[in-house]
VMD Tcl script that draws the C-alpha trace (Angstrom):
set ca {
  {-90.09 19.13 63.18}
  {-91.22 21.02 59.72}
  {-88.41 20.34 57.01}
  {-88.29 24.52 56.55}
  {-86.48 24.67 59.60}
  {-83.43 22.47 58.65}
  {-83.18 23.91 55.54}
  {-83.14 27.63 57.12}
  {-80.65 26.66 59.96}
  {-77.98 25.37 57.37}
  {-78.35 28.09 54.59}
  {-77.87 30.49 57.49}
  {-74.75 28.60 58.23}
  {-73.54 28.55 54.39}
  {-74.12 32.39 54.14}
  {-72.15 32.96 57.32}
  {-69.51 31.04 56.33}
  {-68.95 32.69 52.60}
  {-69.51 36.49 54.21}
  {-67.02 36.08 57.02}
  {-64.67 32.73 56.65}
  {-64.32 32.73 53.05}
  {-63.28 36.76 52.80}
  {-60.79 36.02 55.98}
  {-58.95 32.84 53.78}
  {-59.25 35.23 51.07}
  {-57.62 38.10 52.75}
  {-55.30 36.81 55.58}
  {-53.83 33.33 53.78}
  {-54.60 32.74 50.12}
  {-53.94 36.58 49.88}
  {-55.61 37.40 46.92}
  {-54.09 39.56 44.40}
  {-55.72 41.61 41.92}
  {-52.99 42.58 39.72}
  {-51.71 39.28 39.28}
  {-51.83 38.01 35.62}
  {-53.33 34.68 35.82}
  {-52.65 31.60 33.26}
  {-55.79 32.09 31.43}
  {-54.11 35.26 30.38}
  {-50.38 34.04 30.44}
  {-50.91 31.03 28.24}
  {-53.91 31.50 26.30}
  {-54.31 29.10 23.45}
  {-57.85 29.34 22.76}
  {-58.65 25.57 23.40}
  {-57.92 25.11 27.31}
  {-56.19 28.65 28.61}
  {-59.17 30.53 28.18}
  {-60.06 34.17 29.88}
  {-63.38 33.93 30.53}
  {-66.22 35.76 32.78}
  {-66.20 34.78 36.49}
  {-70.05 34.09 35.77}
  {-69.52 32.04 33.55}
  {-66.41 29.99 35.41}
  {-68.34 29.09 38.07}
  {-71.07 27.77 35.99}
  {-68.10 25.20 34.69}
  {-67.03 25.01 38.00}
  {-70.42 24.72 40.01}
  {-72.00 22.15 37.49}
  {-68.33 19.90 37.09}
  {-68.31 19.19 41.09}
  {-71.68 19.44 41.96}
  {-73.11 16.02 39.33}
  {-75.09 13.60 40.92}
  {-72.41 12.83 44.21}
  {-73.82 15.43 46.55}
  {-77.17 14.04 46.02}
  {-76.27 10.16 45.61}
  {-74.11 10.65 49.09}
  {-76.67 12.45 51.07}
  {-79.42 10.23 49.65}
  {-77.48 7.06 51.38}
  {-76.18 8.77 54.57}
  {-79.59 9.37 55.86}
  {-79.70 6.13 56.36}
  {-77.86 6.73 59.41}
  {-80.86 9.66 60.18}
  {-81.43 13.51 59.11}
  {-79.01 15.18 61.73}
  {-75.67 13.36 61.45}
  {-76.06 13.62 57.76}
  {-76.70 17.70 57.50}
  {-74.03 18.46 60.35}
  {-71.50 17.23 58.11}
  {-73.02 18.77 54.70}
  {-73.38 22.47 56.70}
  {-70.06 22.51 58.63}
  {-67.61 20.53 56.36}
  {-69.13 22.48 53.89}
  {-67.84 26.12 55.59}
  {-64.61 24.73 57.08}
  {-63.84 21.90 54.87}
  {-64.77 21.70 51.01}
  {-64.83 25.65 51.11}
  {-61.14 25.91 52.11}
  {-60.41 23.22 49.73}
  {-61.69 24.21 46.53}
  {-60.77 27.82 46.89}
  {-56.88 26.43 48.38}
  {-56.58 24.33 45.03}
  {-57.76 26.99 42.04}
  {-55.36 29.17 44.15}
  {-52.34 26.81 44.08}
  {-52.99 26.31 40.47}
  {-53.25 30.08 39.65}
  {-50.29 30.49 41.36}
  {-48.45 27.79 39.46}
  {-49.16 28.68 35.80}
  {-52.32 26.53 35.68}
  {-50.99 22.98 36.50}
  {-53.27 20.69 37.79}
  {-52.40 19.30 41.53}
  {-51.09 16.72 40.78}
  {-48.16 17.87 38.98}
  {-47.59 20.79 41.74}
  {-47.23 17.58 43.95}
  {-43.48 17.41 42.57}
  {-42.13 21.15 43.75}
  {-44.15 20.37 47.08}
  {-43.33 16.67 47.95}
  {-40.78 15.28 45.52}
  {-40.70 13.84 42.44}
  {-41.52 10.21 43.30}
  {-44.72 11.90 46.10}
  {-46.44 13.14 42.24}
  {-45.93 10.55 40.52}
  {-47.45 8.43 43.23}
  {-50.29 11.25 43.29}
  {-50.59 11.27 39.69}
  {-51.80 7.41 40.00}
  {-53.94 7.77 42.88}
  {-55.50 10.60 40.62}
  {-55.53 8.63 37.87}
  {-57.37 5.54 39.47}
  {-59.81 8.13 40.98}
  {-61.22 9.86 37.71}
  {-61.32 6.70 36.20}
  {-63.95 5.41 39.12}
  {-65.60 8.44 38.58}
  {-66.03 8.14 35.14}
  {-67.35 4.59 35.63}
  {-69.54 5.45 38.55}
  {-71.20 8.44 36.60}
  {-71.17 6.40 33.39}
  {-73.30 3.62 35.58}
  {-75.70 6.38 36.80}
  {-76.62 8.46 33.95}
  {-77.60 5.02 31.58}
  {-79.55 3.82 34.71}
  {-81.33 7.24 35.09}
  {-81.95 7.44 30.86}
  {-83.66 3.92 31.65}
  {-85.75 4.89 34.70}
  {-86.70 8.08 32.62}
  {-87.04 7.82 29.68}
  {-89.00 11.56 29.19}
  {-85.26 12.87 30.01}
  {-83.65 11.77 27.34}
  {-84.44 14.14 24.45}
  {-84.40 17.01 26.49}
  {-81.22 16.12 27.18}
  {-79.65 15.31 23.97}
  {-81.08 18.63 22.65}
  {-78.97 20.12 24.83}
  {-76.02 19.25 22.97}
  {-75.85 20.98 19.68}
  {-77.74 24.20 21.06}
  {-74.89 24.76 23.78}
  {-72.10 24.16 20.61}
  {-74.77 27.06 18.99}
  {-74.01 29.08 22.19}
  {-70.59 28.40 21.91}
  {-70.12 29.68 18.33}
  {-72.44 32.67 19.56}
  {-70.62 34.05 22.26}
  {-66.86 33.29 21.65}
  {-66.69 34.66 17.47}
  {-69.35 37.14 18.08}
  {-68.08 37.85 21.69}
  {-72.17 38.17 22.53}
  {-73.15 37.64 26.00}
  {-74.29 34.32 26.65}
  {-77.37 34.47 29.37}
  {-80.19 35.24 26.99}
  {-79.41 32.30 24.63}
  {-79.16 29.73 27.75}
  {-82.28 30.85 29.04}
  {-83.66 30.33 25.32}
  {-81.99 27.02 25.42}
  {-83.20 25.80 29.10}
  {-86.73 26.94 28.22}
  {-86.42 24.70 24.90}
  {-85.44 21.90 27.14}
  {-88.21 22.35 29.99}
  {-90.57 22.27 27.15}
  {-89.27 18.99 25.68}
  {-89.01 17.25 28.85}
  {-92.80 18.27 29.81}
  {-94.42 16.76 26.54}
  {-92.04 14.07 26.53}
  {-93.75 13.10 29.77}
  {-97.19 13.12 28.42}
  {-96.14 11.89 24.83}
  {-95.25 8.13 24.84}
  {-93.45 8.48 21.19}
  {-90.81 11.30 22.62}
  {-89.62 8.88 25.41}
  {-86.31 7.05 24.17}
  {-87.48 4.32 25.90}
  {-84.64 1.24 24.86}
  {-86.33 -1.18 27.19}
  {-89.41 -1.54 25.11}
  {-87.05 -2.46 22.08}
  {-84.47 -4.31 23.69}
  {-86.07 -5.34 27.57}
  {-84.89 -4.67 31.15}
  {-83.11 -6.98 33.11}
  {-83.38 -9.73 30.85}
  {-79.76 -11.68 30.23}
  {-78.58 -11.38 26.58}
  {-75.74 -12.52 24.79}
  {-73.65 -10.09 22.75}
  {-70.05 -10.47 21.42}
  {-69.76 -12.97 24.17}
  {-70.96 -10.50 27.11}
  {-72.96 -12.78 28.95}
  {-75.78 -11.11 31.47}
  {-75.88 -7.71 29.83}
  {-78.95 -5.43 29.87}
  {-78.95 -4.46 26.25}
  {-80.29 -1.20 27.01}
  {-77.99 -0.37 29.40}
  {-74.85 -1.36 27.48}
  {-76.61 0.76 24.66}
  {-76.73 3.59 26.54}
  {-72.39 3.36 27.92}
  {-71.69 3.34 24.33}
  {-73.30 6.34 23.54}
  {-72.35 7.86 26.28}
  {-68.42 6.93 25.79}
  {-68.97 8.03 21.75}
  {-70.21 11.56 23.37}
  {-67.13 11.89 26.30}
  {-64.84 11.11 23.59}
  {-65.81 14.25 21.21}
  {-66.45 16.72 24.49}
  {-63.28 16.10 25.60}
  {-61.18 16.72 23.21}
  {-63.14 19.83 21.99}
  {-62.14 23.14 22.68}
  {-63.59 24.55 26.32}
  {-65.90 27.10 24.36}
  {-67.22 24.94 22.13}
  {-69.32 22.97 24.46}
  {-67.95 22.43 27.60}
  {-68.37 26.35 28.79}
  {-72.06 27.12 27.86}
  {-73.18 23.93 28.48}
  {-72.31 24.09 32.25}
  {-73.32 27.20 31.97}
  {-76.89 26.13 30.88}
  {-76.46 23.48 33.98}
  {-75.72 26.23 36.23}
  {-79.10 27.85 35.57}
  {-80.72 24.27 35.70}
  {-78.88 24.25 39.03}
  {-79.97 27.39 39.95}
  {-83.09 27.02 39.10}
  {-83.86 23.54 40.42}
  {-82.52 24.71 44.38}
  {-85.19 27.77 44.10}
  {-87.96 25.11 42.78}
  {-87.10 22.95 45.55}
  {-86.28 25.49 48.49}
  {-89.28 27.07 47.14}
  {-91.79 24.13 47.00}
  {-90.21 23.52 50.43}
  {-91.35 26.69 51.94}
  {-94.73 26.40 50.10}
  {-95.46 22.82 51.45}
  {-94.03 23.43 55.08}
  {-93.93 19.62 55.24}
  {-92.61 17.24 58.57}
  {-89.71 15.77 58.84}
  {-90.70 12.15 58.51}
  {-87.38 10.37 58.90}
  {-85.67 9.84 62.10}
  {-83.20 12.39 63.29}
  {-81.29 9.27 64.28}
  {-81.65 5.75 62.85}
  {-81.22 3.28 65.70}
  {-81.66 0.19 63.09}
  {-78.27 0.23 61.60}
  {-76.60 -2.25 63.48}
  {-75.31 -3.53 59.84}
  {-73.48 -0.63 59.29}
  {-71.83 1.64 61.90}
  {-72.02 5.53 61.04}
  {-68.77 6.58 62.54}
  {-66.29 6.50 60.30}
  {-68.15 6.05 57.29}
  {-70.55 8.86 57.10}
  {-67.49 10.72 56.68}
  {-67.15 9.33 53.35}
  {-70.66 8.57 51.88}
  {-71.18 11.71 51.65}
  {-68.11 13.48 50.01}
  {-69.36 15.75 47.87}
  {-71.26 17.94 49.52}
  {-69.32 18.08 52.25}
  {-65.94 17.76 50.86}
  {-64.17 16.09 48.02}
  {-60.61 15.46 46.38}
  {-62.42 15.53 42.97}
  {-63.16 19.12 43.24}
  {-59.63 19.90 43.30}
  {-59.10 18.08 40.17}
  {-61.31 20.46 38.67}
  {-61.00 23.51 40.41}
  {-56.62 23.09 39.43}
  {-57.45 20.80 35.90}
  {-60.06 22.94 34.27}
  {-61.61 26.33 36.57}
  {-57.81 27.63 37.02}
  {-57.02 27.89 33.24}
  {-60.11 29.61 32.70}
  {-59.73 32.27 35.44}
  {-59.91 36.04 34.34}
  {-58.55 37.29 37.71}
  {-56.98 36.12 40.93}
  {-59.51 37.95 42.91}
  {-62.33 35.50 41.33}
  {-61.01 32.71 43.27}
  {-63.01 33.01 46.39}
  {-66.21 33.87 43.97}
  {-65.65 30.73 42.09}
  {-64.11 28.00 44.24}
  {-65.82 28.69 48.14}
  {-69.04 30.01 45.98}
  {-69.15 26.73 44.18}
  {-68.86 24.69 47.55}
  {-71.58 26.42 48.97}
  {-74.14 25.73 45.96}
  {-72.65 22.20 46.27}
  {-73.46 22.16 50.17}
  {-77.14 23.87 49.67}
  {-78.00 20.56 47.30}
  {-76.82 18.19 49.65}
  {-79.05 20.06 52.15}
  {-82.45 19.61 50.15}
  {-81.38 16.04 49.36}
  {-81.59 15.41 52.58}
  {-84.79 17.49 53.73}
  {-86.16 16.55 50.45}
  {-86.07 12.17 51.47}
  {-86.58 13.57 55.54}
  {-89.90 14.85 54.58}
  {-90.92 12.67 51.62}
  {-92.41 10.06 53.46}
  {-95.88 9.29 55.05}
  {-94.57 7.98 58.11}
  {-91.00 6.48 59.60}
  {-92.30 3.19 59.06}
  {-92.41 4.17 55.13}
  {-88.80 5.35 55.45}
  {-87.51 2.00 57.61}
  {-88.98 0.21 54.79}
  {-87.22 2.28 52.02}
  {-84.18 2.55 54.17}
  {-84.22 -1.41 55.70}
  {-80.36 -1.70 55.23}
  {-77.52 -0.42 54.06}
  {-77.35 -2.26 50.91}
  {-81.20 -0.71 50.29}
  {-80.28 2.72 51.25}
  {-77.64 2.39 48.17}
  {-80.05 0.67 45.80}
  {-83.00 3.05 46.63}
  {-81.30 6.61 47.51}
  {-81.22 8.29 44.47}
  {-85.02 7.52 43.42}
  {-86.32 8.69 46.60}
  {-84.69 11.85 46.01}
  {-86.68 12.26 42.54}
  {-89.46 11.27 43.80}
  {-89.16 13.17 47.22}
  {-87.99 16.57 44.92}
  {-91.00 15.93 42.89}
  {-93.65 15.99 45.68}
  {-91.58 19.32 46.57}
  {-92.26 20.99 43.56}
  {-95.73 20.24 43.17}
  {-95.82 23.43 46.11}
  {-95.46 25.92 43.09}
  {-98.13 23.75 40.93}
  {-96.08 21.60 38.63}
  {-97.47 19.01 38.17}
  {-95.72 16.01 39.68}
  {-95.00 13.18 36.92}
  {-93.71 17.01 34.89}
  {-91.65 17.59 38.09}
  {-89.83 14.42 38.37}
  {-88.86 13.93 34.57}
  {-87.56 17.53 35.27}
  {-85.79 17.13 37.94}
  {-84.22 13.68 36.02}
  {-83.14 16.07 33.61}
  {-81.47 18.23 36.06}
  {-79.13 15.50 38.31}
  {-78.27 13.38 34.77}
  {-77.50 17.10 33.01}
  {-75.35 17.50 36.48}
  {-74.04 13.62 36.15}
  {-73.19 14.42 32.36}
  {-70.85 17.56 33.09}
  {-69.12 15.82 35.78}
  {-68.22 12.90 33.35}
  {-66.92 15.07 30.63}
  {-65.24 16.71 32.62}
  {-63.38 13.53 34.34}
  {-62.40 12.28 30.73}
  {-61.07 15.51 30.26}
  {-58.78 15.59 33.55}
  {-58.08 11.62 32.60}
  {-56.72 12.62 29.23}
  {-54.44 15.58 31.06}
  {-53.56 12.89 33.38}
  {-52.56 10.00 31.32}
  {-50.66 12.94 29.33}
  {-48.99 14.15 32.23}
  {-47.47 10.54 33.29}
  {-46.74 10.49 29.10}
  {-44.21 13.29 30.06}
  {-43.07 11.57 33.20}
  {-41.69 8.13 31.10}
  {-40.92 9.84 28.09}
  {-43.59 7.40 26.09}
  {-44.36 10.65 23.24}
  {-48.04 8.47 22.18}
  {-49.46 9.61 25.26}
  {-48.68 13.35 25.02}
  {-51.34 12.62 22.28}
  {-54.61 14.18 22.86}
  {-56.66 11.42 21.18}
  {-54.40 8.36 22.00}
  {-54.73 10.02 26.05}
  {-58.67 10.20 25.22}
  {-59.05 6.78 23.95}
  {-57.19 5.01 26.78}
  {-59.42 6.73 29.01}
  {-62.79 6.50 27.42}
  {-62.38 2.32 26.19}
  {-60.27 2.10 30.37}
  {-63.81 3.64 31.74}
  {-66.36 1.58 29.36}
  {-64.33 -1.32 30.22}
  {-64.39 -0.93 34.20}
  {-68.25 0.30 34.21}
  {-69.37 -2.94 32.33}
  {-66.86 -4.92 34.75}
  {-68.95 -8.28 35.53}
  {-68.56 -8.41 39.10}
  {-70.83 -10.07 41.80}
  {-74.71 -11.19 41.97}
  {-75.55 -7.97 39.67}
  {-73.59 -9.40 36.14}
  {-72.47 -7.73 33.73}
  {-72.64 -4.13 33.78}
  {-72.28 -3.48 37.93}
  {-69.19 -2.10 37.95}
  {-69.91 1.58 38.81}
  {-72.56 0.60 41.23}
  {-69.79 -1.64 42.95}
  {-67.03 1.13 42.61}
  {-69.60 3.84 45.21}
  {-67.68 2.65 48.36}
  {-64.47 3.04 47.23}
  {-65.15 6.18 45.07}
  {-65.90 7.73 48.75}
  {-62.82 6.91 50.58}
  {-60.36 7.51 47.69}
  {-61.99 10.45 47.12}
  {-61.52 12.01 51.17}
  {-57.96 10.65 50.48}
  {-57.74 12.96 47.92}
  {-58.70 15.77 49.56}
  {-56.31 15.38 52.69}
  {-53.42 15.05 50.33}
  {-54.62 18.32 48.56}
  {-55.09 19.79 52.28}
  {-51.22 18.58 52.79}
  {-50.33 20.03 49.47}
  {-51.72 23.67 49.85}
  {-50.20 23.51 54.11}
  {-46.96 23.14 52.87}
  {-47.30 25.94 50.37}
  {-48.46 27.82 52.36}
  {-45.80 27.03 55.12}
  {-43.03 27.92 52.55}
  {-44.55 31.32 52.55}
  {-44.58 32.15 56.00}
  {-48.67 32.27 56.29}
  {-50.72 30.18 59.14}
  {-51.48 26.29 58.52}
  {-54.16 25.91 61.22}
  {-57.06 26.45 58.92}
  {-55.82 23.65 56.19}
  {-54.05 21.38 58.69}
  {-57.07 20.96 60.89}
  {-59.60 19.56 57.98}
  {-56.56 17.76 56.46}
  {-56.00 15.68 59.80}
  {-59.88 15.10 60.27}
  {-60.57 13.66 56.66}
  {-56.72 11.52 57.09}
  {-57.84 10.22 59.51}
  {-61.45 9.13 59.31}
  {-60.60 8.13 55.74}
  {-57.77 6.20 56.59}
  {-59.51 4.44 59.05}
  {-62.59 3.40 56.99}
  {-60.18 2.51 54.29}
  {-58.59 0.32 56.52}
  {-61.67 -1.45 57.87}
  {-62.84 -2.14 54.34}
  {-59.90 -3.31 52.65}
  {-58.30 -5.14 55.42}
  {-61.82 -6.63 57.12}
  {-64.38 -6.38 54.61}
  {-63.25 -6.83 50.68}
  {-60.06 -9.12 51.36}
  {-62.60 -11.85 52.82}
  {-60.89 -11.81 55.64}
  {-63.64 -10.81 58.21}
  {-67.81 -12.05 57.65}
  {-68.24 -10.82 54.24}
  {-67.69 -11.82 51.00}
  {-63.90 -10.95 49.20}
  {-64.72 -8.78 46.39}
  {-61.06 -8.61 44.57}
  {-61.96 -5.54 42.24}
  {-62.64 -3.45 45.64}
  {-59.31 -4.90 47.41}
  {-57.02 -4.78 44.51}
  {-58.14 -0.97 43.65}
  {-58.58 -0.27 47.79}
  {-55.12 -1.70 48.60}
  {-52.90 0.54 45.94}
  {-54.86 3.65 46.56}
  {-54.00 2.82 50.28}
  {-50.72 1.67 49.82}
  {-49.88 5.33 47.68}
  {-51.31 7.35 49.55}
  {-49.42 6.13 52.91}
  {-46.28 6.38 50.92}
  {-47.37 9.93 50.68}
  {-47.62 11.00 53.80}
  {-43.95 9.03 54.82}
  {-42.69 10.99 51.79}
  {-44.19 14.43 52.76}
  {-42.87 13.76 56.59}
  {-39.83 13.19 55.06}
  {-39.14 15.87 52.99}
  {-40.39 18.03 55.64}
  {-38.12 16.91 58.33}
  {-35.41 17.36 56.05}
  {-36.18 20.92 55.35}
  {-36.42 21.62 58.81}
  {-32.72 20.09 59.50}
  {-31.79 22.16 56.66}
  {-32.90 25.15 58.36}
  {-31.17 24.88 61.76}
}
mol new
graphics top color blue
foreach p $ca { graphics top sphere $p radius 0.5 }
foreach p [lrange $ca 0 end-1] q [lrange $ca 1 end] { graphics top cylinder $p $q radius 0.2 }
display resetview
């Protein structure tokens, strides 16, 4: 089969799905209304409740969920083979992460702004959010580790990224300064910006002395001690302190300053990178190499846990964080919803797609891909690269050249992997706030007491020394459980914007349905891994970090769904 078909069948699905399913949500149950004022308006305070262009909101928005999950997940999941893997990116997609985004900005709009964890109080008791609040909590903080792990890994790999980009920094702040005092539009000075950072990233490649290269100063894998950190790759623990020193300040700036054109600059990358790729695609026409089904996986059973490799991209609880923590307090009308939140899960979905073409049809043969793909474990260790290096042969259809094409397309998922962690911190520090308010403890209403718990709480669980890999393996550890907490996540949103919608009177059937899938699949991988897998009990190893994290998320978000039943059967009684 030629790789342009795949792609074609599920972008015809995604543009189905946002002309006719997203406009009936819109229409017949979020009802949309245009004269509503929203909270950017409301409660503007010119640091987080910001009115801002729709074009620009879904940049934030499209950059914060998209990072480097939807192609991390894909890139493992084929594993399984090419079919199961873009079923579940093209339908959950439409019917799933869709619904989901769009159903949590709305709720938020709706509710002043607050994030969805705090609406879980008015919509499943008091003790239901605070229990939410701490699955939340424990979430962003994986994610921050799990990104954390990625981008230093990826700066290591490729080292040609690296000034690109850093030089993206203080030229979106320039952007910022442009287009918020001088209320200038901001799409000519991004282009400006991306071009500056194409450029860099190109004769980085071809000039050794550009590359921030910390390996040839302080080596690879070799153990070192430092402050008693036994096992550490210097360069890598280099690289997590910079990064934390760079979360720290982005967080707590205001959304203009940085965070807002410099997703908007990742938007364009984004943009940008899915026509070089869909592009290069159609220019290549190559065959699908991989199997459409792996029979080799005897290690590792697809059903249920394709359902939660790939997350994003499908669906995931994090982009409800962000569409209620950050995209609803920038929102200029209520009628942008649908534009921003299903929009964004589309763009999402169409990366996951060429992921997953882009590995199908990157390899000579399907012995090159069994021997890529051998196990599980290697489809984890080796995913990510074959998707540079699969992208890069992909672009070489419109002539770049392809060492050029894979330091750019570094640029582009560690740019993605970079808003995405900001972004967390930011949510974190709302979060930790949040549960501040809850005990009455006034230091951590504190915007840089909240931001230093969760920036030194994230460096601390990344560098985690856990297992054969040492010091420093946390985040690579934390990608199973990132996936399941994360589908948990999204059902509870799913159960959070039902019963909202219940109390209005509207139809559940199109929240309730994805909400009882993604329970239950969840649930039941979460089950299998922290009851057979990380306790010890069953053939492998105990891993405590995974069981101990695994069991509380499980535990809460049980307690949930007994509180939600609760409160609902109690309404009903009410009622009659």
């Amino acid at each position: 089969m030629n790789g342009i078909w795949l792609a074609t069948a599920a972008l015809f699905i995604f543009i189905l799905g946002y002309r006719f399913y997203s406009k009936f949500i819109a229409e017949k149950i979020y009802q949309l209304d245009p004269t509503l004022t929203t909270p950017a308006h409301e409660r503007e305070d010119g640091v987080d409740f910001v009115p801002t262009n729709k074009w620009v909101v879904l940049g934030h928005h499209f950059t914060s969920v998209a990072g480097a999950a939807p192609i991390v997940g894909p890139a493992i999941a084929i594993y399984w083979g090419w079919l199961p893997a873009i079923l579940w990116v093209a339908l959950g997609t439409v019917f799933a992460a869709g619904v989901h985004d769009f159903g949590t900005l709305v709720l938020s709009v709706r509710h002043k702004g607050r994030s969805i964890g705090t609406l879980a109080s008015e919509l499943i008791g008091e003790r239901g959010r605070i229990l939410f609040l701490f699955i939340i909590l424990i979430l962003v903080l994986m994610v921050n580790a799990v990104f954390a792990w990625v981008i230093s890994n990826l700066f290591i790999s490729f080292p040609a990224s690296v000034v690109s980009i850093f030089l993206q920094i203080p030229l979106a702040v320039g952007i910022g300064y442009y287009t918020y005092q001088k209320e200038r539009n901001m799409l000519i000075p991004s282009i400006i910006v991306l071009a500056v950072m194409y450029f860099s990233a190109i004769l980085a490649t071809y000039v050794p002395a550009l590359q921030i290269d910390l390996v040839r100063y302080f080596g690879g894998e070799e153990a070192t001690v430092l402050f008693g950190l036994n096992g550490v790759s210097m360069s890598f623990l280099v690289w997590i302190v910079v990064l934390m020193i760079y979360v720290y300040i982005a967080s707590v700036l205001p959304v203009w300053k940085l965070l807002q054109p410099r997703d908007f600059i990742n938007a364009e990358q984004l943009i940008l990178g899915l026509a070089i790729l869909y592009l290069g695609l159609f220019f290549i026409s190559p065959d699908v190499t991989a199997p459409w089904s792996n029979p080799a996986t005897e290690d590792v059973s697809w059903f249920p846990l394709l359902f939660i490799t790939i997350a994003c991209g499908a669906v995931s609880g994090f982009h409800g964080l962000v569409s209620s923590g950050t995209t609803s307090k920038q929102l200029d009308k209520d009628t942008d919803a649908r534009f921003v939140g299903y929009l964004g899960a589309v763009g999402e979905g169409a990366l996951a797609v060429i992921t997953i073409v882009a590995i199908a049809t990157f390899f000579n043969s399907s012995e090159g891909f069994h021997a890529t793909y051998s196990s599980f474990s290697a489809a984890g260790a080796n995913g990510l690269n074959a998707f540079i290096q699969g992208a890069g042969e992909l672009a070489t259809g419109l002539l770049i050249p392809a060492e050029a094409a894979r330091t750019i397309i570094a640029v582009i998922v560690i740019s993605f992997a970079a808003t995405t962690l900001d972004t967390s911190v930011r949510l974190m520090r709302y979060i930790i706030s949040e549960l501040g308010e809850v005990y009455q403890v006034k230091s951590l209403t504190r915007i840089h007491v909240a931001t230093s718990i969760a920036v030194l709480s994230s460096a601390a669980l990344v560098l985690l020394p856990e297992g054969p890999r040492g010091l420093g393996s946390g985040g690579y550890l934390l990608w199973p459980l990132f996936g399941t907490s994360n589908q948990l996540l999204a059902g509870i949103s799913f159960l959070l914007i039902s019963i909202w919608l219940k109390n209005k009177g509207r139809p559940v059937i199109y929240t309730v349905v994805p909400m009882i899938f993604l329970l239950f699949m969840t649930l039941w991988a979460m089950i299998q891994q922290v009851v057979f897998e990380w306790s010890g009990l069953g053939e492998a190893d105990a891993n405590m970090l995974l069981f101990i994290l695994g069991a509380v998320i499980l535990g809460f978000t049980l307690w949930i769904l007994l509180e939600s039943v609760s409160l609902l059967m109690k309404k009903e009684k009410q009622k009659t």
